[in-house]
N, C-alpha and C positions, 0 to 999 in steps of 0.2 A: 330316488330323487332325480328330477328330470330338469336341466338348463343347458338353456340353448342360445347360441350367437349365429349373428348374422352381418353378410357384407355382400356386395357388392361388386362387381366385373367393373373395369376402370371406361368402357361405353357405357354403362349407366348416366341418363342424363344429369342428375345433378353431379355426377364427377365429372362428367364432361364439366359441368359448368367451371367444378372447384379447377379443373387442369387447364382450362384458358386461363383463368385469370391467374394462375403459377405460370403460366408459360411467359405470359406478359411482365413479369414482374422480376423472372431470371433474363429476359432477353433486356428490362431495364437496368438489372444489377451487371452483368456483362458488360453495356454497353458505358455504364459508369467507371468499370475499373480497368476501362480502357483510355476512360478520361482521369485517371489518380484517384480514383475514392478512397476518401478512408473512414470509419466510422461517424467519424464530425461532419460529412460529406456525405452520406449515405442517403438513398432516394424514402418518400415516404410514402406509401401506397397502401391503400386499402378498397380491393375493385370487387363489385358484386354481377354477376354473369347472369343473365335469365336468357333462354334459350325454349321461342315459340316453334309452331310447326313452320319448319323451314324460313327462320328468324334468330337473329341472336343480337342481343344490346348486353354491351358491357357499360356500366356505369359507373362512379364512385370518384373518390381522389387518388391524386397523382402527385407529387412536388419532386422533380429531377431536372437535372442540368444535361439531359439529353433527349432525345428526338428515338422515337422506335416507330416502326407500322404497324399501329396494332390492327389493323385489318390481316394484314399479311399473317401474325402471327395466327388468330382466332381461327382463318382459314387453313393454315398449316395443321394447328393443332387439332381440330375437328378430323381431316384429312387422317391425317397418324393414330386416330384412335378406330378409323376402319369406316368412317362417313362418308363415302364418296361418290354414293348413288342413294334417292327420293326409298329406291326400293329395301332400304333399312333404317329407314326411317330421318336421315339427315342427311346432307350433299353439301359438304366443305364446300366446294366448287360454286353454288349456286343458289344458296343461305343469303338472304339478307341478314345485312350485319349494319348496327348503329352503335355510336359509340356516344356519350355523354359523362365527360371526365371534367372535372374542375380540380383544383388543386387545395393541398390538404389546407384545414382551415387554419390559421395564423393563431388563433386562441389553442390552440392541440399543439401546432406548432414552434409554441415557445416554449413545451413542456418535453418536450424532444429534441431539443436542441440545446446542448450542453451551454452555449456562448449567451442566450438566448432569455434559458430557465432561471428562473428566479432561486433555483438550488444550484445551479451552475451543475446541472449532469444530465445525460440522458436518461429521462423519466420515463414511466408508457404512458404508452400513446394510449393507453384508454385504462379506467376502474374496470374490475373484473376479477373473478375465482376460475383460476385454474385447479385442476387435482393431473395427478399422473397415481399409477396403479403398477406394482408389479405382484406374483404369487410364484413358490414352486411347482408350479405343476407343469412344469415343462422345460427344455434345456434353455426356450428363451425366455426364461421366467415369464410368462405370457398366462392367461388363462386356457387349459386344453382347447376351449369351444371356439376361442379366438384365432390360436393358431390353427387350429384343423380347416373351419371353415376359410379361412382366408385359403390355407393351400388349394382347398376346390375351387374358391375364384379363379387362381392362378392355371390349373387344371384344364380350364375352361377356354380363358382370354389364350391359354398356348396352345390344344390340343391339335390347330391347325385345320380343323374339318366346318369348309364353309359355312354347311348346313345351320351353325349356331353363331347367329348376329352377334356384336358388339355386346349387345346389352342384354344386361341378365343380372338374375341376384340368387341368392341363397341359404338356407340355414342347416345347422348341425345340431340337433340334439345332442346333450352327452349323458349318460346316466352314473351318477355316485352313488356311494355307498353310505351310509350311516356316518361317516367319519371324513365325509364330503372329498373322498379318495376317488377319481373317475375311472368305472370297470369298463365302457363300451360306450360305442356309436348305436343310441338310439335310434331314431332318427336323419333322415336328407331329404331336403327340399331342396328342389334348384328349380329354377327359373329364366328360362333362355328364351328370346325371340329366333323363331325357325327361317329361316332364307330359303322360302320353298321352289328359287331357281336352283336350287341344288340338292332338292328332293327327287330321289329316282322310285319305281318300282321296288317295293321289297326292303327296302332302306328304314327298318324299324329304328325311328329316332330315340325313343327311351328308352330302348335297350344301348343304344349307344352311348345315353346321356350314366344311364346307369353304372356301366365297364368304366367309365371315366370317372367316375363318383367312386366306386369300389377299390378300383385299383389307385387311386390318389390316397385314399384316406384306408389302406390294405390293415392295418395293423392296429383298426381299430372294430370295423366293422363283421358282422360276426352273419350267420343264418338267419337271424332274427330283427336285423337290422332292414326297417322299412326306408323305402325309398318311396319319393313324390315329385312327377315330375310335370310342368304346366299343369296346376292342378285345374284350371277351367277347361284341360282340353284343349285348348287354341292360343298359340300367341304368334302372329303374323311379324316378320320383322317388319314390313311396312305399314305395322301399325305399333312400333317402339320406338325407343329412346322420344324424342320431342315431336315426335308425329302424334304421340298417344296421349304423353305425359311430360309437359315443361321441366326446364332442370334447373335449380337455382344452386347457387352458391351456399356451402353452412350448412346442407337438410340433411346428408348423412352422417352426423357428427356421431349419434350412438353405432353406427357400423365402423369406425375411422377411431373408436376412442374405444377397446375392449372390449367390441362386441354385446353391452348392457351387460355383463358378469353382475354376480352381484358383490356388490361394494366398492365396484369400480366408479363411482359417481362421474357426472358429467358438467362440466361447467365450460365458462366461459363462452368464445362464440365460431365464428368460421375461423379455419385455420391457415391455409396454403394459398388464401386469399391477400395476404394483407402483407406486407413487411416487417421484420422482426422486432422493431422496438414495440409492435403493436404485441400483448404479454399473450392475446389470444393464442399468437402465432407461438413462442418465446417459450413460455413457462409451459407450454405440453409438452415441450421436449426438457425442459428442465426437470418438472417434477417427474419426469418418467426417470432419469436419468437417476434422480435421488431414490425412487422407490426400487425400482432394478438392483441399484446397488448395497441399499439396507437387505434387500432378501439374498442378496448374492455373500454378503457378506456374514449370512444367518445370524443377523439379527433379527427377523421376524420370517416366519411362513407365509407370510401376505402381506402388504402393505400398502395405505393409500397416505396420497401427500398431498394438502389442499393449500395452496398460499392466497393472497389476495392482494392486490395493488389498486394505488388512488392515481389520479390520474396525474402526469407531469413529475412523480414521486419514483424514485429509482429502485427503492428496497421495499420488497414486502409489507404490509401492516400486518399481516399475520403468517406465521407459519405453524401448520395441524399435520400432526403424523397419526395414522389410526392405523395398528397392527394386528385387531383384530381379535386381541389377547392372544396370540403368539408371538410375545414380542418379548426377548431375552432380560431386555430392560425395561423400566416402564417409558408410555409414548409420550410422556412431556419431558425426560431427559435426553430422550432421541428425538424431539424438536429442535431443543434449546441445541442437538448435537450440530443437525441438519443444517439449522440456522447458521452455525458459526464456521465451520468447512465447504458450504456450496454459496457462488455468487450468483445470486435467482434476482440480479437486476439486469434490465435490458442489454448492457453493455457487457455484464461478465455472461449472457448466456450469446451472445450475437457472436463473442471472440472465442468462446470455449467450444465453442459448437460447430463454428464456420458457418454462420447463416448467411452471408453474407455473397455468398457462393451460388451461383445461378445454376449451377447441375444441380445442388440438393432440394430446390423449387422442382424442376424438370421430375425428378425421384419422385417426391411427395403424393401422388394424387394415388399412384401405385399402392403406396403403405408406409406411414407414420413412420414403422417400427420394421423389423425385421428384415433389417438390412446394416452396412458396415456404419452407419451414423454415430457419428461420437458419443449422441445422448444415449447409445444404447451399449457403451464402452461398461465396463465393469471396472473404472480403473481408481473408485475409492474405497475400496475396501480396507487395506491395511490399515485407511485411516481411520475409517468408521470403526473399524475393531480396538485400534489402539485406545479412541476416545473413550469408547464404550468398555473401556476394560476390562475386554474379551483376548484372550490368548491365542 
């Protein structure tokens, strides 16, 4: 049995797109809790980034009690992710940039605002299902295919060697066994724009893309493992990232959410776009946070956690645990568990988590997961076992 994930270099244009509109939205939270913010006080944003050939318009809401540049930043952050010449495709420096920002609407508004809301708390700021996913098959309870391929993105954006532009994507095949236990690296596709001012004689590019494919992922791939690399043959960087192909905000949600595993389901909408009362943002890291910790606490071999919020409403209307039938208990007693030990409203995940914090925006566009984030803490288990009346 053959399954395969896929992600993305942080120059891929629609990251670009999601990493402006993070950058802008930590440079607002910063500059708020330099004026005393505090949750009741907190900014409300929700920006959508489209980025033409040598063009970029941020648009969306905005409601703060402070002033930022957001040209300054859009150009910074383009710059930082390696755009600084037409010849890979995008030029921080010299990008038309339009902005079209109104402020969040007053009907959303009073459902997020504790003083405000007709429940007197902060609700979300929008209806929506979120899920989060954890599984054992790895130390970061991650799916294999997720964590491998991400590490070749990583591979890739660091190895240093001009020759491969910002922008690229990738996938990892993994092949299981009858008992859905992963034996080996099928499969590698990468996908890299070449920067052919730094192509020399002799300089066989996919054998190099190769070396750095293999030795990333050493302990999985075998003699038999195929590799693919630009499979058409050509990709020019001055004809990537928004030179080839526009980037919007929200489009790589199945690279950014488990790589499509299966049963990791996807919901909800853009993430690292919006501000944290908004549950899009909020509850991806919350329910990751609950599923990590049910598998960590072996309560289940897999596990997915789907909630759903009405809009201006602070708690759940539902909470779904699916463990897949490896689940020690059955999964409507580890609902009702879930339900009563984790605060999966706007305000217990914004305080529990530090969203609130303009470095973990900055972090974001990089990787959800797989880094020191608190939602990715293991730190309810005793309780989950105690509830669970597990020893």
């Amino acid at each position: 049995m053959l399954i395969t994930a896929e992600a993305v270099k942080v120059g891929h244009p629609d990251v670009v797109a999601d990493t402006i509109a993070a950058h802008i939205i930590a440079e607002i939270l910063d500059e708020e809790k330099r004026n005393g913010m505090d949750i009741s006080t907190m900014p409300h944003c929700g920006l959508e980034t489209f980025l033409g050939k040598g063009f970029c318009l941020v648009g969306g809401e905005v409601s703060t009690r402070v002033y930022v540049d957001m040209e300054r930043i859009i150009r910074q952050t383009v710059l930082s992710l390696g755009y600084t010449d037409a010849a890979v495709g995008l030029n921080g420096h010299s990008m038309g940039v339009l902005l079209a920002i109104i402020p969040q609407s007053p009907d959303i508004n009073i459902g997020t605002r504790a003083e405000l809301g007709k429940f007197r708390e902060i609700g979300a700021g929008d209806q929506g299902i979120m899920y989060g996913f954890a599984c054992d098959e790895t130390p970061e309870l991650m799916p294999l295919t997720f964590v491998l391929v991400n590490k070749l993105m990583k591979a890739f954006e660091k190895c240093g060697n001009p020759v491969f532009a910002p922008d690229g994507k990738g996938q990892v095949t993994v092949e299981y066994d009858s008992e859905m236990r992963p034996k080996r690296v099928a499969k590698i596709l990468m996908s890299n724009a070449i920067d052919y001012r730094y192509v020399t004689a002799g300089n066989e590019i996919e054998k190099v893309a190769k070396k750095i494919a293999f030795d990333t992922l050493k302990d999985w791939v075998d003699k038999k493992t195929e590799f693919l690399f630009n499979p058409t043959g050509e990709w020019q960087a001055v004809h990537s990232c928004s030179a080839a192909d526009s980037g919007v905000t929200g489009r790589k949600l199945v690279c950014q959410l488990y790589g499509a595993y299966p049963g990791a389901q996807l919901g909800g909408g853009s993430i690292i776009n919006k501000s944290p009362e908004k549950v899009d943002c909020s509850a991806v890291f919350g329910t990751r946070h609950v599923a990590k910790n049910v598998v960590a606490a072996g309560l289940a071999k897999k596990c997915s956690v789907q909630v759903a919020y009405a809009i201006g409403i602070a708690h759940p209307m539902s909470v779904y645990v699916n463990t897949f039938g490896t689940g020690v208990i059955p999964d409507e007693k580890l609902a009702a568990i879930v339900d009563e030990l984790h605060d999966l409203s706007p305000k217990g995940m914004i305080e529990r988590f530090d969203l609130l914090n303009g470095d973990i925006y900055r972090r974001l566009s990089k990787t959800l997961f797989f880094d020191d984030y608190l939602w990715e803490k293991t730190d309810m288990v005793d309780q989950l076992r105690k509830e669970a009346g597990i020893a």
